[in-house]
MIBASE-175040 format. One record per residue (C-alpha): residue number from 1; x, y, z; residue in three letters. Coordinates in Angstrom, 3 decimals, always signed. Layout:
! MIBASE-175040
+-----+----------+----------+----------+-----+
|   i |        u |        v |        w |  aa |
+-----+----------+----------+----------+-----+
| NUM |        X |        Y |        Z | ALA |
...
+-----+----------+----------+----------+-----+
***
This chain:
! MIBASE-175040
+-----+----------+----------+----------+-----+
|   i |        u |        v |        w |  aa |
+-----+----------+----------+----------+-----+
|   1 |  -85.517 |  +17.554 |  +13.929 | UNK |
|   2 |  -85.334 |  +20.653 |  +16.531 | UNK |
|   3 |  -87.498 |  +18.334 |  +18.819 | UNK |
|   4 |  -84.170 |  +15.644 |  +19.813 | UNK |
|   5 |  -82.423 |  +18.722 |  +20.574 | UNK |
|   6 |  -81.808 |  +21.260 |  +24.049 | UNK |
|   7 |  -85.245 |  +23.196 |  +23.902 | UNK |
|   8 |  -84.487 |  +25.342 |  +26.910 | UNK |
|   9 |  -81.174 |  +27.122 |  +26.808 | UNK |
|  10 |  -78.853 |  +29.259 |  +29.173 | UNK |
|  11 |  -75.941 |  +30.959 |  +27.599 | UNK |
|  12 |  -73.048 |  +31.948 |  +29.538 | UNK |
|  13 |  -71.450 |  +34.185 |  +27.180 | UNK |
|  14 |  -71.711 |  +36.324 |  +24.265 | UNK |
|  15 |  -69.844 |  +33.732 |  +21.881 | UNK |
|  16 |  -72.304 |  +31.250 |  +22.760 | UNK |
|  17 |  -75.011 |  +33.220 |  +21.986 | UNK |
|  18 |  -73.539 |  +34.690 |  +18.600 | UNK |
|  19 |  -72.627 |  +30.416 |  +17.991 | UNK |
|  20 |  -76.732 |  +29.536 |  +18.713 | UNK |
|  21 |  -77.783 |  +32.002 |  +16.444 | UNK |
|  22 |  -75.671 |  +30.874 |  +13.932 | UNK |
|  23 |  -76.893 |  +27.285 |  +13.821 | UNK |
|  24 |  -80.591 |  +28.413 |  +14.179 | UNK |
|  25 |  -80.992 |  +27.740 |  +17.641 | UNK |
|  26 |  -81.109 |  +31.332 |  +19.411 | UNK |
|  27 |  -84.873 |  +31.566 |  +19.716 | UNK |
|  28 |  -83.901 |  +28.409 |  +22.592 | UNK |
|  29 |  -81.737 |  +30.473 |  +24.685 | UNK |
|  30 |  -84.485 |  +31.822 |  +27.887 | UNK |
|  31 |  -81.482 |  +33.398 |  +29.545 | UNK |
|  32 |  -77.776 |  +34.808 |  +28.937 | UNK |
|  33 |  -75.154 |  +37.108 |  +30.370 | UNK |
|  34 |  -74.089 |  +40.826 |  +29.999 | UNK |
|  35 |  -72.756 |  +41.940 |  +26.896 | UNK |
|  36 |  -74.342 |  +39.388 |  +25.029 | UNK |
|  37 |  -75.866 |  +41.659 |  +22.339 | UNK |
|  38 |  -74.919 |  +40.342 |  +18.866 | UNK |
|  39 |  -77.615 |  +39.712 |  +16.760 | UNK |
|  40 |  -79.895 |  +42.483 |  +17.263 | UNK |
|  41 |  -82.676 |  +40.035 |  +18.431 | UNK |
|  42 |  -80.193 |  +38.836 |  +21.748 | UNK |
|  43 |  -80.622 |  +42.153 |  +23.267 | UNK |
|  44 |  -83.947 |  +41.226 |  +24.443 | UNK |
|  45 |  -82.812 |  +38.114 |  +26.315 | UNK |
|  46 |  -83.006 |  +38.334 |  +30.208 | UNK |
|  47 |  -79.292 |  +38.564 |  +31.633 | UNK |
|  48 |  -78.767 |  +36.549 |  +34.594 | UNK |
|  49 |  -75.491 |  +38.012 |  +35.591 | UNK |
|  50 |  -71.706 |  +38.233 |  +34.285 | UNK |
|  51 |  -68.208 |  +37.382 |  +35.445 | UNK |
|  52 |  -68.853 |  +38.506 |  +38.488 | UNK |
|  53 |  -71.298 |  +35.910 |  +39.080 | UNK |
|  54 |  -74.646 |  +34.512 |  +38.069 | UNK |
|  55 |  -77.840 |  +34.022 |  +39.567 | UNK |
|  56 |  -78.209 |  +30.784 |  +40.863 | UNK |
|  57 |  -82.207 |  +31.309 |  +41.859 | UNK |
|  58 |  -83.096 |  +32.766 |  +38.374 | UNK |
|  59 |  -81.652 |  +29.340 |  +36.646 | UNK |
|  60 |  -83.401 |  +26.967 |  +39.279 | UNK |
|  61 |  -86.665 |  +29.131 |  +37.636 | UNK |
|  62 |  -85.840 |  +28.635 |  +34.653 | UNK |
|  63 |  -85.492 |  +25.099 |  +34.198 | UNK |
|  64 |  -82.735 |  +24.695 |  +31.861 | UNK |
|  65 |  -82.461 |  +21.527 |  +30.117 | UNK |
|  66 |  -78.415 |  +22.828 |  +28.773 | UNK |
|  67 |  -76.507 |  +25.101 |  +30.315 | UNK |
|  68 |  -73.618 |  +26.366 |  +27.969 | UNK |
|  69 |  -70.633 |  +27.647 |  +30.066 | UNK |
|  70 |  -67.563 |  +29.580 |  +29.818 | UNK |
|  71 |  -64.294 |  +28.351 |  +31.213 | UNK |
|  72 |  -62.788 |  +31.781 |  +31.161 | UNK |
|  73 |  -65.775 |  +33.797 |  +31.711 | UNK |
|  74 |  -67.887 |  +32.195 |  +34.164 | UNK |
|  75 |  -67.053 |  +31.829 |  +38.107 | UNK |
|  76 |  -65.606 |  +28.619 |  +38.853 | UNK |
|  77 |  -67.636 |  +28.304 |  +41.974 | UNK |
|  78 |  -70.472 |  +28.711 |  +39.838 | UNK |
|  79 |  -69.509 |  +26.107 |  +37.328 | UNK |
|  80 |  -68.872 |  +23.647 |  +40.312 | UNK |
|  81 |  -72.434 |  +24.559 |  +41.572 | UNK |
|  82 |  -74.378 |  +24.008 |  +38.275 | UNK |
|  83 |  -73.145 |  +20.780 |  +38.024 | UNK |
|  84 |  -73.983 |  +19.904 |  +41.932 | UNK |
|  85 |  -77.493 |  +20.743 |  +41.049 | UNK |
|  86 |  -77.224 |  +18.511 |  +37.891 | UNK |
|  87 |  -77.308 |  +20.661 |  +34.571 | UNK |
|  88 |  -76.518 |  +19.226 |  +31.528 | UNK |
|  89 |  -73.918 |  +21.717 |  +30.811 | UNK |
|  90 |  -71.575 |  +22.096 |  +27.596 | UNK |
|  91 |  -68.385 |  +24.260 |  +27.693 | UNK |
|  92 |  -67.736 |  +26.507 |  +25.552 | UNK |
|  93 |  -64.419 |  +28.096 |  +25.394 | UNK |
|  94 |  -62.973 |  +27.431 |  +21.844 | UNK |
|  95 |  -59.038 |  +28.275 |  +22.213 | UNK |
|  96 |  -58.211 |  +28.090 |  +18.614 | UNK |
|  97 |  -59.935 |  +30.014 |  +15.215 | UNK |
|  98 |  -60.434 |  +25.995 |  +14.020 | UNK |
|  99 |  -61.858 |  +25.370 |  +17.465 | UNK |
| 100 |  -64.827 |  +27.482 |  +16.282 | UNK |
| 101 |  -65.666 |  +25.340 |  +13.899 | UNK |
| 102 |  -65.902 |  +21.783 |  +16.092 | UNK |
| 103 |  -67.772 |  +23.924 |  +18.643 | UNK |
| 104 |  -70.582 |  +24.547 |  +15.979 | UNK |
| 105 |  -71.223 |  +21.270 |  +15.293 | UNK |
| 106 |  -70.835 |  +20.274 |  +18.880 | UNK |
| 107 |  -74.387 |  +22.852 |  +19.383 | UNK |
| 108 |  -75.697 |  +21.619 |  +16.417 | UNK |
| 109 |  -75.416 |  +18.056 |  +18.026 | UNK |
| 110 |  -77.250 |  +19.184 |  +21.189 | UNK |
| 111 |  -79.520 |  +21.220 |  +20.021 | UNK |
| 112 |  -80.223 |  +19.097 |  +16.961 | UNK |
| 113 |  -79.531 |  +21.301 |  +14.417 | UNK |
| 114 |  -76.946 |  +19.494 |  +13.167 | UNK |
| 115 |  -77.577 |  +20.032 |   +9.321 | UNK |
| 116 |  -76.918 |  +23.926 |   +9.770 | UNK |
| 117 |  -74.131 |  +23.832 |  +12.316 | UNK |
| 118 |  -72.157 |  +21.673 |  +10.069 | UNK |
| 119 |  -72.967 |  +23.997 |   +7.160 | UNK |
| 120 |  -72.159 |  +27.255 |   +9.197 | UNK |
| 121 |  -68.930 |  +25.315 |  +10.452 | UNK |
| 122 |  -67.558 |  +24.148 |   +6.804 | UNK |
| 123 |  -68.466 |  +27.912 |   +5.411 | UNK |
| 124 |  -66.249 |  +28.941 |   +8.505 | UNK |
| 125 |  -63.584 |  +26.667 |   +7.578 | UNK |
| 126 |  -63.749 |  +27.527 |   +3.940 | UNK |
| 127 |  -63.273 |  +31.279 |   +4.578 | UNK |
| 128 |  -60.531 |  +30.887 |   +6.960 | UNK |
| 129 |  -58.234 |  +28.613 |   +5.357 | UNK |
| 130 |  -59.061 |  +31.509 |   +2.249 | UNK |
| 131 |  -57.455 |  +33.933 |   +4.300 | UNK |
| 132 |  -54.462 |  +32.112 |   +5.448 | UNK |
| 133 |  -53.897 |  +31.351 |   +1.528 | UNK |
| 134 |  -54.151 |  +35.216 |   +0.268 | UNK |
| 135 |  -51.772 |  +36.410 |   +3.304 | UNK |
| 136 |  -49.011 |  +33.904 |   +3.688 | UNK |
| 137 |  -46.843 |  +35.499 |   +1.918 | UNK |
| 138 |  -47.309 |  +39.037 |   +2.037 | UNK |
| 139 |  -44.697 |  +41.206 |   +3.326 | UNK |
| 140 |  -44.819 |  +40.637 |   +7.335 | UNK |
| 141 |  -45.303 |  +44.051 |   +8.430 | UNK |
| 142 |  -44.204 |  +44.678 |  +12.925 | UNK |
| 143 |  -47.329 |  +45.333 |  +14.845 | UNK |
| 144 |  -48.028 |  +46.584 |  +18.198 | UNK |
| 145 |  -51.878 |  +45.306 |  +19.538 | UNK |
| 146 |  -52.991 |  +47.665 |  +22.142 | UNK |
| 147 |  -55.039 |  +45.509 |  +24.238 | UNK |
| 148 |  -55.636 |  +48.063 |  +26.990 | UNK |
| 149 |  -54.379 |  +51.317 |  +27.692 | UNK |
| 150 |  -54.263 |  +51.738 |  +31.344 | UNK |
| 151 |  -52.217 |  +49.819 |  +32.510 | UNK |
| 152 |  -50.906 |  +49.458 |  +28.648 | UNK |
| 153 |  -51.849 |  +45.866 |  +27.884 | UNK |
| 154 |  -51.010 |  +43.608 |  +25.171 | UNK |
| 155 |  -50.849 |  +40.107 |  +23.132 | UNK |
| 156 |  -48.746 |  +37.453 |  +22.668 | UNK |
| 157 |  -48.136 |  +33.683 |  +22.183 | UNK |
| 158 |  -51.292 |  +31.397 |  +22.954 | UNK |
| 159 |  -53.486 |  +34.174 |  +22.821 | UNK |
| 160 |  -56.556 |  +34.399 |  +20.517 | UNK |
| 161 |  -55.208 |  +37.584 |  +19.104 | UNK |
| 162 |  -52.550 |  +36.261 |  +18.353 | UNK |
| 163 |  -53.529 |  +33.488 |  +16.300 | UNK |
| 164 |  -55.735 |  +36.107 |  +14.385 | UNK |
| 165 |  -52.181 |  +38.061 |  +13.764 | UNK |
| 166 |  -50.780 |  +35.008 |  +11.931 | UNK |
| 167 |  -53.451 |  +34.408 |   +9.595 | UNK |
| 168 |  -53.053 |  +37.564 |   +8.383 | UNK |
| 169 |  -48.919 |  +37.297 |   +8.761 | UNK |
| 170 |  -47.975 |  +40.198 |  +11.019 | UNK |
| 171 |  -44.984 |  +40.371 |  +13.123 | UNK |
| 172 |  -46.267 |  +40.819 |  +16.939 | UNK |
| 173 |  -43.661 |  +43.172 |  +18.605 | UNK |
| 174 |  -44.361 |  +40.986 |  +21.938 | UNK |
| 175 |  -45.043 |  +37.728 |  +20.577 | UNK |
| 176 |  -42.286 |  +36.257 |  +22.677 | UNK |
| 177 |  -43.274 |  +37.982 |  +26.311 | UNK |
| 178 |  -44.543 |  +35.946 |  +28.879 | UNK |
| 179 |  -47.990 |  +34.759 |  +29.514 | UNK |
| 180 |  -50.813 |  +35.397 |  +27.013 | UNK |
| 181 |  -52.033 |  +39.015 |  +27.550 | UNK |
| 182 |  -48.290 |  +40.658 |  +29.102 | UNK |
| 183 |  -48.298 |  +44.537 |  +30.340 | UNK |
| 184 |  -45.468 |  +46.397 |  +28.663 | UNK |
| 185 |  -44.045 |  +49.925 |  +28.955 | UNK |
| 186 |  -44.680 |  +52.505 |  +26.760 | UNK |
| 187 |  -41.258 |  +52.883 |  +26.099 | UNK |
| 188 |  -40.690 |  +49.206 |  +25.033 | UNK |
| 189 |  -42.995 |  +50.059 |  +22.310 | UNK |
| 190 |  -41.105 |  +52.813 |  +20.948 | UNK |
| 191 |  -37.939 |  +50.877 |  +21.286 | UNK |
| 192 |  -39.617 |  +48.109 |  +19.213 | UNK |
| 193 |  -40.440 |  +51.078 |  +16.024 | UNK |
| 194 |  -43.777 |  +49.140 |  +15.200 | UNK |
| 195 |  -44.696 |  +49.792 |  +11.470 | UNK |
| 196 |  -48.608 |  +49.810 |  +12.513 | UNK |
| 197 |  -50.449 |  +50.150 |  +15.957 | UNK |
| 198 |  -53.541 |  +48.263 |  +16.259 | UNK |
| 199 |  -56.398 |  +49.506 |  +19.154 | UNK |
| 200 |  -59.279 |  +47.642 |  +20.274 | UNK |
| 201 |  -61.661 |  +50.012 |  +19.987 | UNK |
| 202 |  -63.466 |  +49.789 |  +24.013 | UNK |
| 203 |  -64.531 |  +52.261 |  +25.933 | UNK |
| 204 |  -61.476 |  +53.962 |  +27.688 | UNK |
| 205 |  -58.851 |  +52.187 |  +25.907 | UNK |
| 206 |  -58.930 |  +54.257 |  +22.429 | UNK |
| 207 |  -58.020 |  +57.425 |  +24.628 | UNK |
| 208 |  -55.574 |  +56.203 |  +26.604 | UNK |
| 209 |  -52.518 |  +56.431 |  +25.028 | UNK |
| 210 |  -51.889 |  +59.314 |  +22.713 | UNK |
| 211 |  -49.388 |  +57.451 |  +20.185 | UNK |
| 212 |  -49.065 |  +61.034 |  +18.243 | UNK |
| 213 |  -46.687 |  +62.913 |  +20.659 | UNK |
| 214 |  -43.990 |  +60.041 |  +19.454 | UNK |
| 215 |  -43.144 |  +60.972 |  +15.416 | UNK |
| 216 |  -40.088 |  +59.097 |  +15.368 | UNK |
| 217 |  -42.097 |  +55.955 |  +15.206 | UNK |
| 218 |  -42.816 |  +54.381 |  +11.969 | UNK |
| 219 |  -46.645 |  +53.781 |  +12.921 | UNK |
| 220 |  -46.884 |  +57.391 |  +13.732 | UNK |
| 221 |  -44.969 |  +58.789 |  +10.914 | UNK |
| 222 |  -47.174 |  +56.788 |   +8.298 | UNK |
| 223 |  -50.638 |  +57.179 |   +9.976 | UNK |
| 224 |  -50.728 |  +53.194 |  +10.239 | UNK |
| 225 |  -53.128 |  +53.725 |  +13.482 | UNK |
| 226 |  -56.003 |  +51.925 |  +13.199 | UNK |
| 227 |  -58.754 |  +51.201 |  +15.882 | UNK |
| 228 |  -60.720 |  +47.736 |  +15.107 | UNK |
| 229 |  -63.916 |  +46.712 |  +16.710 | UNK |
| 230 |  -63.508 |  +44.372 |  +19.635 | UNK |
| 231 |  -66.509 |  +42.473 |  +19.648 | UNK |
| 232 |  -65.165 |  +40.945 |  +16.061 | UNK |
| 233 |  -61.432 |  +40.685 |  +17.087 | UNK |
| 234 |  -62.398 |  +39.234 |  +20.791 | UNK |
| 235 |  -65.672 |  +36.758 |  +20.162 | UNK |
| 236 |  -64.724 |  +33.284 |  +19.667 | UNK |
| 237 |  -67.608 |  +32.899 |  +17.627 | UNK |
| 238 |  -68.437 |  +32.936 |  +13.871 | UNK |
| 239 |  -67.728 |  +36.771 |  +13.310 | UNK |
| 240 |  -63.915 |  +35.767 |  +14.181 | UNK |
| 241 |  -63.869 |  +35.823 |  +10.403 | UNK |
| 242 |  -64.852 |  +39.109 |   +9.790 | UNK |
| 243 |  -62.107 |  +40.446 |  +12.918 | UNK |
| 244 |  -59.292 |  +38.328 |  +10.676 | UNK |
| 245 |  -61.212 |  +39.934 |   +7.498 | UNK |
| 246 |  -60.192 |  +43.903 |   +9.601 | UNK |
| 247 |  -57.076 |  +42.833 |  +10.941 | UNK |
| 248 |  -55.639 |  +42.070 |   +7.497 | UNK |
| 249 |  -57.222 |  +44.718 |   +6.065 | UNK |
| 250 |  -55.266 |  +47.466 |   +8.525 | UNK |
| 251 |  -51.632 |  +45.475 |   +7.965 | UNK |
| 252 |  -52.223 |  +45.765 |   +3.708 | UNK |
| 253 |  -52.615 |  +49.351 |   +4.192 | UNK |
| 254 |  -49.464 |  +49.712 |   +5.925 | UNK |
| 255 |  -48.104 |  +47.505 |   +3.469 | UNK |
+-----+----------+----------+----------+-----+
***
């Protein structure tokens, strides 16, 4: 029953919120954070802030009785405070595609909706390991992922991006740089002759870099350019899928 679950929710992130909804608890959530706009019916949810902080008063209001946080979203001064004031808090910052899945049924315990969340988890499961299967052994095709523009920003081991990339058996140009999300030169990219160029299509980052004044590379050449929506690609929630489903999709047609 709903009743043994969290009644009164507060979700730090747009993943959680996307996660809630998926296991039937979303009407629970009284408060959230910017960007949290995914499914239609979140957008009406009061924000109570965003990385740059949240508002300590509003949650005091609101009474909370579990606060889902977000390691790499949420201020850690503001983690440290929820728990002074004693929140149950659960958080959720799944690292890995299969991650997704446990943190499902970790909501569905606490909000005691189990019965869904381990549906929505195993249907998760079930169309992941399906996409690992169809593209393990395609033709591995060299990618560059335009993170960011300005300063030109990419992916590369550890990151979630990353792991997206080898489901669908791409070749990361910068798989090997350091640290998870490594700036890079223009010209490295050129050097590297990526077959495809993948942009996360955000506000300012689509623009930035005008890939067409360089013919001599193989993306450019081929018109393997392809701009893929961020909120699927970035989310560690259970539209991952359908980001994996796009990024595939663009490598096959440069294949």
């Amino acid at each position: 029953m709903a009743s043994a679950g969290a009644e009164r929710i507060i979700a730090l992130s747009p993943h959680a919120v996307e996660m809630l909804y998926a296991i039937g608890a979303g009407s629970r959530i009284v408060a959230t954070t910017d960007h949290a706009d995914y499914p239609e019916a979140a957008k009406l949810i009061p924000s109570i802030g965003g990385y740059y902080g949240i508002q300590m008063e509003r949650v005091l209001e609101l009474k909370p009785d579990l606060i889902v946080t977000w390691d790499g979203g949420n201020r850690a001064e503001d983690l440290e405070m929820l728990k002074k004031f004693g929140f149950a808090t659960f958080s959720s910052s799944p690292k890995t595609l299969d991650a997704v899945a446990e943190e499902l049924i970790a909501l569905g315990e606490l909000t005691g909706n189990e019965d869904k969340a381990r549906q929505v988890a195993a249907d998760f499961r079930a169309e992941l390991a399906a996409l690992r299967l169809a593209n393990h052994s395609k033709a591995r095709k060299k990618l560059f992922y335009q993170l960011w523009g300005q300063p030109l920003m990419t992916v590369s081991h550890g990151s979630w991006i990353q792991q997206i990339i080898e489901v669908c058996n791409g070749d990361n140009l910068f798989v090997d740089a350091k640290g998870e999300y490594p700036l890079v030169s223009v010209e490295a990219v050129l050097k590297g002759k990526p077959e495809l160029i993948l942009i996360s299509q955000e506000q300012g980052n689509t623009t930035a870099v005008d890939w067409s004044q360089w013919p001599e590379v193989p993306a450019v050449a081929n018109k393997h350019i392809y701009q893929l929506d961020a909120d699927l690609l970035h989310r560690a929630g259970p539209r991952a899928i359908q980001g994996v489903e796009a990024l595939c999709g663009a490598i096959d047609k440069a294949r």
